[in-house]
C-alpha positions as CSV (number, residue, x, y, z in Angstrom):
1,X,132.3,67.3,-56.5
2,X,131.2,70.2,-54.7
3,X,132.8,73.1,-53.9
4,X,133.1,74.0,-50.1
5,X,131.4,76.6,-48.1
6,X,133.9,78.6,-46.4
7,X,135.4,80.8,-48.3
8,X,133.0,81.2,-51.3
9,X,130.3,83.1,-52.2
10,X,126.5,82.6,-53.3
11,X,125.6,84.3,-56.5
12,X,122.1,84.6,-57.7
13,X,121.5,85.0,-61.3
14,X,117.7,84.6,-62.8
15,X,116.4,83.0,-59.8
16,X,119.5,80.3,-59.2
17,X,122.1,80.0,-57.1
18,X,125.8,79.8,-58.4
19,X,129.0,79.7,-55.9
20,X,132.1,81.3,-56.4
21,X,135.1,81.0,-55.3
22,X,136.8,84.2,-53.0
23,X,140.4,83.9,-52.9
24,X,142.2,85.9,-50.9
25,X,145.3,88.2,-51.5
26,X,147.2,87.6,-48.8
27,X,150.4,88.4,-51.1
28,X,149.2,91.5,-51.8
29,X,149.7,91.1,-55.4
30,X,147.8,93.6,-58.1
31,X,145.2,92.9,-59.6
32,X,141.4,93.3,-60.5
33,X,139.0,92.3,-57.5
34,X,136.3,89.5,-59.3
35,X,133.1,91.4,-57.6
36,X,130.1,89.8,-57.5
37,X,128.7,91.8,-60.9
38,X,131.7,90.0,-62.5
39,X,130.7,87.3,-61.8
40,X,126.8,87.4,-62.5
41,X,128.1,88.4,-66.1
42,X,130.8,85.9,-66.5
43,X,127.8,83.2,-65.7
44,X,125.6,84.8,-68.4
45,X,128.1,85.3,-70.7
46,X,129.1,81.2,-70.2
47,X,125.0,80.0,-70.2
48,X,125.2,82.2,-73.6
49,X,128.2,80.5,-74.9
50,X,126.6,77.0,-74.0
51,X,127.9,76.2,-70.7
52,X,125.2,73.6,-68.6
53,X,125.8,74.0,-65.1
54,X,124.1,70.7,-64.0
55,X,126.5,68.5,-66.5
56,X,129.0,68.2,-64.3
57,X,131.7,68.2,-67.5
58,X,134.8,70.3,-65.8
59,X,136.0,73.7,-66.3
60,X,133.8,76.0,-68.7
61,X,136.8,78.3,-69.8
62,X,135.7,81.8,-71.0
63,X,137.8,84.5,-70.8
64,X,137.1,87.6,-70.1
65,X,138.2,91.2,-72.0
66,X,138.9,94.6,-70.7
């Protein structure tokens, strides 16, 4: 399944293209925006830790630390 256009992102890390999802707060709820750096990191962190993209196997869970 793919995710949907509207209302994500396209993130480019070594030459490919990775979407991610924007959530908004419409709650106004604090918390730490996910920029776009986070996420370019997050997706090298997760192709370090073993994480294949085209697999198609789910969630890749990494979690992130101050």
């Amino acid at each position: 399944m793919s995710m949907p256009r509207k209302g994500n992102r396209l993130i480019t890390v070594d030459g490919r293209a990775y979407r991610s999802a924007r959530l908004d707060n419409w709650l106004n709820l604090p918390g730490t925006p996910v920029t776009p750096l986070i996420v370019e990191q997050s997706v090298r962190a997760a192709l370090a830790d073993g994480w294949e993209p085209n697999r198609g196997d789910g969630v890749f869970r990494l979690t992130l630390k101050d």
